[in-house]
C-alpha positions as CSV (number, residue, x, y, z in Angstrom):
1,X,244.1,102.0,161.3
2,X,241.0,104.0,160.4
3,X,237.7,102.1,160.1
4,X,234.8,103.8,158.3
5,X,231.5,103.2,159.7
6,X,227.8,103.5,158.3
7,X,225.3,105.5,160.3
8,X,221.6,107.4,159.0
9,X,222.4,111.0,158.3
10,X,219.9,112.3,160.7
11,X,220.3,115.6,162.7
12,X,222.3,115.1,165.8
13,X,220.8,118.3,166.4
14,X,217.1,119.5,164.6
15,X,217.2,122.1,162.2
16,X,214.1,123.4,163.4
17,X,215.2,123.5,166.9
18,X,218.5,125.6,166.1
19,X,216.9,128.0,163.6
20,X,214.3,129.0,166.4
21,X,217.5,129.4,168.9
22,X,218.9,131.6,166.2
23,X,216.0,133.5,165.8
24,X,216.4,134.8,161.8
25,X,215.2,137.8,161.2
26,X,211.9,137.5,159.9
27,X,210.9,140.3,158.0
28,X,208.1,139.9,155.5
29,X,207.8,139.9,151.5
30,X,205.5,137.2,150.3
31,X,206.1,135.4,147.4
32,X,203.3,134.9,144.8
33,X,201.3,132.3,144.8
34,X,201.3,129.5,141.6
35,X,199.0,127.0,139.9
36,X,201.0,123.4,139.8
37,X,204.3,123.3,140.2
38,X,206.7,123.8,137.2
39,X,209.8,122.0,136.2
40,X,211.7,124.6,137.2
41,X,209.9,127.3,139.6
42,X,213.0,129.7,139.8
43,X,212.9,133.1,139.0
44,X,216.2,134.2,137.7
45,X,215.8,137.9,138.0
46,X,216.2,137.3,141.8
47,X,219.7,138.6,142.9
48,X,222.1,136.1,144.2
49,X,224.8,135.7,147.3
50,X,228.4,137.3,146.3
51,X,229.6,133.4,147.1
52,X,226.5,132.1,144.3
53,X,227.7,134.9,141.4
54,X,230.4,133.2,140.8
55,X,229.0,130.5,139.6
56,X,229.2,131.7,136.2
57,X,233.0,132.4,136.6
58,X,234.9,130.8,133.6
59,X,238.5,130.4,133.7
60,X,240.5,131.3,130.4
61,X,241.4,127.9,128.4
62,X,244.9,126.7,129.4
63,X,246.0,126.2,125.4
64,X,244.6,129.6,124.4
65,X,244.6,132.2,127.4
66,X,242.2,134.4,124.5
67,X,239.4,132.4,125.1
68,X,237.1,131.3,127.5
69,X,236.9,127.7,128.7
70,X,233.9,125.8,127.6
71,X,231.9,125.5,131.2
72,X,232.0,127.7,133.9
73,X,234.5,126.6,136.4
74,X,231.6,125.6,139.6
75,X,230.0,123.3,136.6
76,X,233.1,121.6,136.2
77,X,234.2,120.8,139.6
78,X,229.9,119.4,140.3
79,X,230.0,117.7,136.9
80,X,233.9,115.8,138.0
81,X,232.4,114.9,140.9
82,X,229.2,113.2,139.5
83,X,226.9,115.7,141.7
84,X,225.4,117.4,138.1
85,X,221.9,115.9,139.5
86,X,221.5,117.1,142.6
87,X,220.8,120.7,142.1
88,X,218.3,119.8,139.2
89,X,216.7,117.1,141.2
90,X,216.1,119.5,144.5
91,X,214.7,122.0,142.4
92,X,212.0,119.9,141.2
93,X,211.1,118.5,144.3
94,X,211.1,122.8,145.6
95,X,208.7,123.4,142.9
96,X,206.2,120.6,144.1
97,X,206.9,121.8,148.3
98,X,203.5,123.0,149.1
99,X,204.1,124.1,152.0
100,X,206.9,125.6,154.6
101,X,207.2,122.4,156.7
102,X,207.4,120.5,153.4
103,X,210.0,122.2,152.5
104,X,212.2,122.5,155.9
105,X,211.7,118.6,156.0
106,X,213.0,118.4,152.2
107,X,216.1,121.3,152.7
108,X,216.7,119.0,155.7
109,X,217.0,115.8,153.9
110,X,218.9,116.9,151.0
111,X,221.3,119.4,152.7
112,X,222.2,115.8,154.5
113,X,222.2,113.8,151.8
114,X,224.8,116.2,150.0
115,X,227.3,116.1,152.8
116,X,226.7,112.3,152.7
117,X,228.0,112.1,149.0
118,X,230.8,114.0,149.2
119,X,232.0,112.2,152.5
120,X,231.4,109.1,150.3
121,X,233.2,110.6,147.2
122,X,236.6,111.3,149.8
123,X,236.4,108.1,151.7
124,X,235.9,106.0,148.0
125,X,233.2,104.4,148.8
126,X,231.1,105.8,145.9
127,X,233.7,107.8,143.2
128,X,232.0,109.4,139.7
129,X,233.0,112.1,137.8
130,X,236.9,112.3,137.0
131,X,237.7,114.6,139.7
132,X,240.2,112.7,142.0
133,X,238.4,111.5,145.4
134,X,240.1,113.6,147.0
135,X,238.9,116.9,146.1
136,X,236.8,119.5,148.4
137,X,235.4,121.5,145.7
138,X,232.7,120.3,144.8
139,X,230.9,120.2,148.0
140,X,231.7,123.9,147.9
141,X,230.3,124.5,144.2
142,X,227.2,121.8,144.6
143,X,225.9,123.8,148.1
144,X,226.2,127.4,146.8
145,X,224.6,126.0,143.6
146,X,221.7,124.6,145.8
147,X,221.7,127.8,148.2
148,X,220.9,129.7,145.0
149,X,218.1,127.5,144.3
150,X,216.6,128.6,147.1
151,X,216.9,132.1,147.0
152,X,215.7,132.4,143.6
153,X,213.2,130.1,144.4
154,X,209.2,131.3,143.7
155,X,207.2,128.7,145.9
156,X,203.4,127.7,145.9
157,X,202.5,129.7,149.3
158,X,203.1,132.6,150.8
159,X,206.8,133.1,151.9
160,X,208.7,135.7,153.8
161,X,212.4,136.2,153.6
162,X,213.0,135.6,156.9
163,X,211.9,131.5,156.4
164,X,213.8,132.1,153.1
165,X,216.9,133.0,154.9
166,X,216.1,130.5,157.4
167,X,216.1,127.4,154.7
168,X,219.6,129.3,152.6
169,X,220.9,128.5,156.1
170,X,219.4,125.4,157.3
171,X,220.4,124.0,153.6
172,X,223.8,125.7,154.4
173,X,224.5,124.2,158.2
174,X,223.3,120.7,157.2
175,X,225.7,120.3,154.1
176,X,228.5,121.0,156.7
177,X,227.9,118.1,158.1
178,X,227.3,120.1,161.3
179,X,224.0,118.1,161.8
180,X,225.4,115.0,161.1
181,X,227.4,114.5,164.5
182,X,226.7,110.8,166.2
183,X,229.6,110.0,168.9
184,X,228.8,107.1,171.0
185,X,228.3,106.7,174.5
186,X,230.8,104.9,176.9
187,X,233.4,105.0,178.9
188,X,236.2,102.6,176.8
189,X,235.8,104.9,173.6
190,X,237.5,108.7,172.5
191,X,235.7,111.4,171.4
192,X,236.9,113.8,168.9
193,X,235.3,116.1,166.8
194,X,237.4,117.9,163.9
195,X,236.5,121.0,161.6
196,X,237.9,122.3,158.5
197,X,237.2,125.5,156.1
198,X,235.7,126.2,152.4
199,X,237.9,127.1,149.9
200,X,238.4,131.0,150.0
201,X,240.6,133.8,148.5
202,X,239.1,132.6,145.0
203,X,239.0,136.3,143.6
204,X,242.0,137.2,141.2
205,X,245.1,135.8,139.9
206,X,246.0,135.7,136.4
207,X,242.8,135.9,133.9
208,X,244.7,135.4,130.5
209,X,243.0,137.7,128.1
210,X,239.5,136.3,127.6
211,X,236.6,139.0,127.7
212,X,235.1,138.2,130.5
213,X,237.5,135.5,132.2
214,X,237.7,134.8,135.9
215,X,241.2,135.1,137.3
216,X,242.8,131.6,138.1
217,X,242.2,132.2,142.3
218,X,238.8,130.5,141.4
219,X,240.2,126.9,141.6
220,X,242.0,127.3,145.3
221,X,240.6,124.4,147.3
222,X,241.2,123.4,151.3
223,X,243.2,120.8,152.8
224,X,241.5,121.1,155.8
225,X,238.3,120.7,154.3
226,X,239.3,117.8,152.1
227,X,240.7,116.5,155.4
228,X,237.1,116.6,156.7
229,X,235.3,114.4,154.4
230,X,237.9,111.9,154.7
231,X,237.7,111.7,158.7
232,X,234.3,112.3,159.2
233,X,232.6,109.1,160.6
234,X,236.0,107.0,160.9
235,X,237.6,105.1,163.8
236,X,240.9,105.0,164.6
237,X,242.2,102.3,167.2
238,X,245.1,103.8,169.5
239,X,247.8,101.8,170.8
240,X,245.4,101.0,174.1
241,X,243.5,99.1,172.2
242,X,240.6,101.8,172.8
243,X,238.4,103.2,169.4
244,X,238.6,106.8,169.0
245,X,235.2,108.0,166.9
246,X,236.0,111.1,164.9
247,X,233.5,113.3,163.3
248,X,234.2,116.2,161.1
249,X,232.3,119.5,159.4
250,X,232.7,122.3,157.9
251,X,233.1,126.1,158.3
252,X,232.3,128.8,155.9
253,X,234.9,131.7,155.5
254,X,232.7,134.5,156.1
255,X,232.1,136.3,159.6
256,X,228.3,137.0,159.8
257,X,227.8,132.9,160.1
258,X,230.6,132.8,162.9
259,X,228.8,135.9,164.8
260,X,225.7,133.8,164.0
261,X,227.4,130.7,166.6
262,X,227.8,128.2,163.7
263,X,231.0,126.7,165.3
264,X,229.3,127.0,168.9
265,X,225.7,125.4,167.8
266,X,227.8,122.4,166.6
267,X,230.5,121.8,169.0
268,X,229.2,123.2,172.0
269,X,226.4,120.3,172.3
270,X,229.5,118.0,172.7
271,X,231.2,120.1,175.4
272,X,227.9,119.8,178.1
273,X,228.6,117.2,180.5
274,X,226.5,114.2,179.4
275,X,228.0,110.4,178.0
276,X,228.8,111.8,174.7
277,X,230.8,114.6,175.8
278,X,233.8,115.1,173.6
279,X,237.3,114.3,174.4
280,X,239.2,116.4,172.0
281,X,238.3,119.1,170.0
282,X,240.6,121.0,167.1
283,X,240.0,123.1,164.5
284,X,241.8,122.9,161.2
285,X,242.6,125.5,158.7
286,X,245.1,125.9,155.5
287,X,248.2,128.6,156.3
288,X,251.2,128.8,153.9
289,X,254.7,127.2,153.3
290,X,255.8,123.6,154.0
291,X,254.8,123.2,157.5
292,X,251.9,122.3,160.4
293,X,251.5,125.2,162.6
294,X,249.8,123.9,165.7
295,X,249.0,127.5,167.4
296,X,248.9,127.8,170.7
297,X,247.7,132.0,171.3
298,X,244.4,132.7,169.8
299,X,243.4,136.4,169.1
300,X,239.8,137.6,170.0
301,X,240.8,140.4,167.9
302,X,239.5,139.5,163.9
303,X,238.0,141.0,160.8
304,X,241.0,142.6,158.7
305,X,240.6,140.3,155.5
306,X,237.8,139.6,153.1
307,X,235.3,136.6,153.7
308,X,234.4,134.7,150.9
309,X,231.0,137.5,150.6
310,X,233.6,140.1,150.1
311,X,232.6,141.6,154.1
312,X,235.0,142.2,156.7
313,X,233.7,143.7,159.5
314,X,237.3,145.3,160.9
315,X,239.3,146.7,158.0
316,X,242.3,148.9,158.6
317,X,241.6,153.1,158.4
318,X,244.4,154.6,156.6
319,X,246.6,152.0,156.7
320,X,246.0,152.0,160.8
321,X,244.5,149.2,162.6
322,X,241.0,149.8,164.4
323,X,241.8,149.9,167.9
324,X,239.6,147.0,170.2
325,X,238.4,149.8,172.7
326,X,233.9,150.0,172.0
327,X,234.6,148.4,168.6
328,X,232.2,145.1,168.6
329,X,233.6,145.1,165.3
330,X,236.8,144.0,165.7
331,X,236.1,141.9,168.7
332,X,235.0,138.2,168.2
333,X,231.2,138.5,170.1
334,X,229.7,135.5,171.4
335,X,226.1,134.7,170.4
336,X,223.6,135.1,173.8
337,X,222.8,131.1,173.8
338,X,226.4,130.4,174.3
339,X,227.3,132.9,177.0
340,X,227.5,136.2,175.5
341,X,227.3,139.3,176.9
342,X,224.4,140.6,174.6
343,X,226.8,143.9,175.2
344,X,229.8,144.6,174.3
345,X,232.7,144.4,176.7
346,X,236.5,144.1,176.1
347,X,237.4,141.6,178.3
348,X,234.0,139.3,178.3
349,X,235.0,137.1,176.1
350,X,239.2,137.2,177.1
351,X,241.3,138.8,174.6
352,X,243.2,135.6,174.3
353,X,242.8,132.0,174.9
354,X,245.2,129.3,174.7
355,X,245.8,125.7,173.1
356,X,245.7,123.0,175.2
357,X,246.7,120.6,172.4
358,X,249.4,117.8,173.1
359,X,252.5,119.0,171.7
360,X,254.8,117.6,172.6
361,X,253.2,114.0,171.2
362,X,252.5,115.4,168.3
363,X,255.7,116.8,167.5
364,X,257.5,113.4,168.2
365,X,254.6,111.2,166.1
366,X,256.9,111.9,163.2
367,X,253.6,112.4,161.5
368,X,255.6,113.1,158.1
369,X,257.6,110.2,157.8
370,X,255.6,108.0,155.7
371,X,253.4,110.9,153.4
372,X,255.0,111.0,150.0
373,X,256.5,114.5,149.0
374,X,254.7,116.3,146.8
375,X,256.4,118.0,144.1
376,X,257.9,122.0,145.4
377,X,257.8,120.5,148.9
378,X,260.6,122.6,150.6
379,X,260.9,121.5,153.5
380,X,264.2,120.8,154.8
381,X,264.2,117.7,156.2
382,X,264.0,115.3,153.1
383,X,262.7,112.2,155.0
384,X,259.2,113.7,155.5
385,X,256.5,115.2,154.1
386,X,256.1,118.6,156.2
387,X,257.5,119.8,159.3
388,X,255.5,120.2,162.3
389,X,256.1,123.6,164.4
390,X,254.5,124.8,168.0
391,X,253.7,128.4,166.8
392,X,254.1,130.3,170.1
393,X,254.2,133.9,167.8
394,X,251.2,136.6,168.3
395,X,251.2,140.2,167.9
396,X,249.3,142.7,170.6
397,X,248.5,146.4,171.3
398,X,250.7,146.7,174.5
399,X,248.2,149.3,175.2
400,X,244.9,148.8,173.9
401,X,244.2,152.8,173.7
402,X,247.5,152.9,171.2
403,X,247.6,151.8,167.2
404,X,251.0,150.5,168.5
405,X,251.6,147.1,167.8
406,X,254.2,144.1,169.2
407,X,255.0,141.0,167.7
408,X,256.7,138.6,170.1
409,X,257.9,134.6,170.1
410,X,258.9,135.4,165.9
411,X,260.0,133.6,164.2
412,X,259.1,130.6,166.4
413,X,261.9,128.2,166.8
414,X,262.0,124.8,164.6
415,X,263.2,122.7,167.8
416,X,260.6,121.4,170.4
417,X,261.1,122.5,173.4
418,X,262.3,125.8,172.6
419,X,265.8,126.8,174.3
420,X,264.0,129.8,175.4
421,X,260.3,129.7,176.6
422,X,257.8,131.6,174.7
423,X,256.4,134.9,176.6
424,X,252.7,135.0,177.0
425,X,250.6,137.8,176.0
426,X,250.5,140.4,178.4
427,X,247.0,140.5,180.9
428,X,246.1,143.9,180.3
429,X,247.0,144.0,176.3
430,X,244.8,143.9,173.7
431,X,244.8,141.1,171.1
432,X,246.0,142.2,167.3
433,X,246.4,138.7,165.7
434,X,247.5,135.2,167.2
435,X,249.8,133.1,165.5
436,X,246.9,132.2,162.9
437,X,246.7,135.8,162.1
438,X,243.2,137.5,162.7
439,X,241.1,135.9,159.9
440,X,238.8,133.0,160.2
441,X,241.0,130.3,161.1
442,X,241.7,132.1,164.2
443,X,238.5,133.0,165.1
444,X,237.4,129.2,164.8
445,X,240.7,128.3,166.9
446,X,239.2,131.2,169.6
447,X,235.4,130.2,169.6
448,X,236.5,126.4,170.1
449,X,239.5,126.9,172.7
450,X,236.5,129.9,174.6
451,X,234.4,126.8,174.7
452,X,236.0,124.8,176.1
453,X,237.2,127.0,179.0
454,X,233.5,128.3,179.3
455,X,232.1,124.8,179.9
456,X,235.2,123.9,182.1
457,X,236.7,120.7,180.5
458,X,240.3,119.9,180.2
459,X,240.3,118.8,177.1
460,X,242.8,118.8,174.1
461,X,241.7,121.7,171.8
462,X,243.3,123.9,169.8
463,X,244.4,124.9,165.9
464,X,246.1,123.1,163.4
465,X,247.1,125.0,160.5
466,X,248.2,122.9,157.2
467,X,250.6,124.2,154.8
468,X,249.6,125.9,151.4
469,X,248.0,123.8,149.2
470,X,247.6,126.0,146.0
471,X,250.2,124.3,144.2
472,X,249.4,124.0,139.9
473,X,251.3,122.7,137.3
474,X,249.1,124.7,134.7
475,X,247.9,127.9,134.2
476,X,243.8,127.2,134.4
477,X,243.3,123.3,134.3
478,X,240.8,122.8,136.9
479,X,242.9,120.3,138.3
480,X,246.3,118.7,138.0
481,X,248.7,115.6,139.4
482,X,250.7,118.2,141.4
483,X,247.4,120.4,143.0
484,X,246.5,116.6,144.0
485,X,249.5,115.4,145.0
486,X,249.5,118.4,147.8
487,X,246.1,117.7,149.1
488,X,246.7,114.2,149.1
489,X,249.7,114.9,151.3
490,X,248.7,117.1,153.4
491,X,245.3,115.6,154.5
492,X,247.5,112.4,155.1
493,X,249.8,114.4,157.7
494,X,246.5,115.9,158.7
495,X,245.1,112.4,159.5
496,X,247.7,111.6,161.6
497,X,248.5,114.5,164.2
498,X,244.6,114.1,164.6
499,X,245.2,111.0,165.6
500,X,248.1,111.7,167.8
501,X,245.7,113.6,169.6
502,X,243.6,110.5,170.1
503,X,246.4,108.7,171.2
504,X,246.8,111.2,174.2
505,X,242.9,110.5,175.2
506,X,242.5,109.0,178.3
């Protein structure tokens, strides 16, 4: 039974207080000053974020692959949602900010007020536009819309571009939800805080032959995020009769904010001993094919893929891997407020950490049997939605001076317990990829699961990874019945391993 419960959406954490701890770099070009405040106060010349350019991005039209589609795609995932006034409303209350604390108190409000609204779109308690409820996307499309208000914003007093930067990101962290957090004090109640991701890889894929047309990648959403907004703030009653109290954010799929200690700053508040310290705390992330992965090796290796700003800080040489040896590059490095080192060592953080999610419970919650299959679900075993697999598989450097690499535990086995136990990473290896790979998901399963283990608890955490949700019926609609039907699904199945978890609380 999930419960949804109202609460203000003020800071569990002040913006103002985690900016300072972050330090931004504060480097100085004033803006020019203005008379009264315009309508619109923007100057467009400004250059925008690789994530805000494409929000011109037009998809081909699905009849006629030769032309463009009337809006840009961004406007038309805002405009189903019913969000087509927020960016035009923030602006003019920018343009009227006369000052910089005016303006942190309004990015504040509204970056809160957004996250608010598209919880309330996915739990239906407030539905416009004719998107379904359901969809992530235009929380994506409505904060980088708003971001880029900001940057090309031309304020009424002086301005450097470090507080610039500093409201981009405070706008940024408080749509996430990641100021939102409120669990409750006590000793009869369980804890858990979930993440999920942005939609990502939404460069390429078919562009029809419109001048000018975005490929089709442009409308990829996340399960994991859509899971999000529909847990954040619910209860869930366990078989004991106790409430779990589950809050949710979001994570951007880009590296500098995860070297910047987004995912720390957010969860690691909840991991300090105190009566609100969480109970269980698991990441969530989309993977591929028709089944939950619940990881259980986590790479401190990363950076071989493209964020969503088109940086990775690790790519191959050659075709070669980088090897982890001096390269803070490839290593995941640990902001200095949550531990550190401020220099670079190769075995401070570990080059692995480990799951210590429930799963055997969550393997046996038959957390498929009542989803509805979506259409292309493959699957095997007809009477459920997806399967649910402990992914034991990793791949090291056996010897972390050599480009040689070892996959072990692959493919995992199907059947829980395996016949034969996995083999754990070796102690004086290097990390290559754990069995999310080496991209972001990882990194959030590695920063969560370091955490925890830094701060001592015994906890579950760990990394669920969703199957593939990019599943269209048509070539460039937007949206469809079976991209829906997938989400739907799999934040369902989503929904209930996280609440197999709860029900191993004590």
């Amino acid at each position: 039974m999930i419960r949804k419960r109202s609460r203000s959406a003020s800071a569990g954490i002040s913006i103002l207080t985690l900016l300072s701890a972050a330090a931004v770099a504060t480097t100085t070009t004033a803006a020019h000053a203005h008379g009264p405040a315009s309508r619109d106060c923007r100057d467009q010349s400004v250059t925008l974020s690789v994530e805000e350019s494409r929000l011109t991005f037009t998809l081909p039209d699905n009849d006629n692959p030769a032309v463009l589609q009337s809006r840009p795609f961004a406007q038309q995932m805002i405009d189903g949602a019913g969000f087509q006034g927020f960016t035009p409303a923030f602006v003019r209350q920018l343009c009227g900010a006369g000052s910089l604390t005016a303006a942190e108190a309004l990015v504040s409000r509204r970056a809160a007020q957004l996250w608010r609204m598209a919880v309330d779109r996915a739990q239906r308690r407030d539905v416009r536009g004719d998107l379904p409820y359901s969809d992530d996307r235009p929380l994506y499309w409505t904060r980088v819309q708003a971001t880029a208000a900001i940057r090309q914003w031309t304020p009424r007093f002086a301005l450097t571009s470090g507080q610039r930067l500093g409201l981009i990101e405070a706008f940024d962290r408080g749509s996430r939800g990641m100021f939102d957090i409120t669990l409750p004090r006590g000793e009869r109640v369980k804890r858990v805080i979930v993440s999920g991701f942005d939609p990502y890889t939404l460069d390429g894929g078919p562009a029809g032959t419109a001048p000018g047309a975005a490929g089709n990648n442009i409308r990829h959403g996340n399960p994991s995020g859509a899971t999000a907004l529909s847990l954040d703030g619910t209860t869930y009653r366990t078989t004991d009769g106790e409430i779990a109290y589950v809050e949710a954010y979001t994570l951007p799929v880009s590296f500098p904010e995860f070297r910047r200690g987004y995912l720390e700053d957010t969860v690691g508040p909840y991991m300090v001993p105190g009566p609100r310290q969480v109970d269980a705390s698991i990441t969530v992330s989309q993977a591929g094919g028709s089944q939950f992965n619940l990881e259980q090796w986590n790479a401190r290796y990363h950076g071989v893929s493209l964020g969503n700003d088109r940086f990775r800080p690790c790519p191959q040489v050659n075709g070669v891997p980088q090897l982890a040896i001096n390269n803070p590059e490839c290593n995941t490095m640990v902001v200095d407020r949550w531990g550190g080192p401020s220099t670079f060592d190769l075995r401070n953080p570990p080059q692995w950490t480990s799951a210590t999610l429930p799963i055997a419970e969550m393997i046996a919650a038959d957390t498929g049997r009542n989803v509805p299959r979506p259409p292309g679900d493959t699957w095997p075993d007809q009477s459920v939605a997806f399967g649910v697999v402990w992914n034991t598989s990793y791949t090291q450097f056996p010897d972390c001076a050599s480009p040689t690499r070892e996959t072990r535990n692959s493919p995992p086995p199907v059947q829980y317990p395996p016949v034969t136990p996995p083999i754990a990473p070796d102690p004086q290896g290097c990390s290559y990829s754990g069995g999310g790979g080496n991209y972001l998901s990882n990194e959030s399963a590695y920063r969560n699961t370091l955490l925890r283990d830094r701060m001592g608890l015994d906890i579950p955490a760990g990394h669920i990874h969703t199957p593939d949700m990019q599943h269209f019926e048509t070539d460039y609609q937007p949206s469809d019945a079976t991209f829906d039907a997938w989400r739907l699904a799999i934040a369902q199945q989503t929904r209930n391993l996280i609440h197999a978890v709860a029900e191993t609380v004590d």
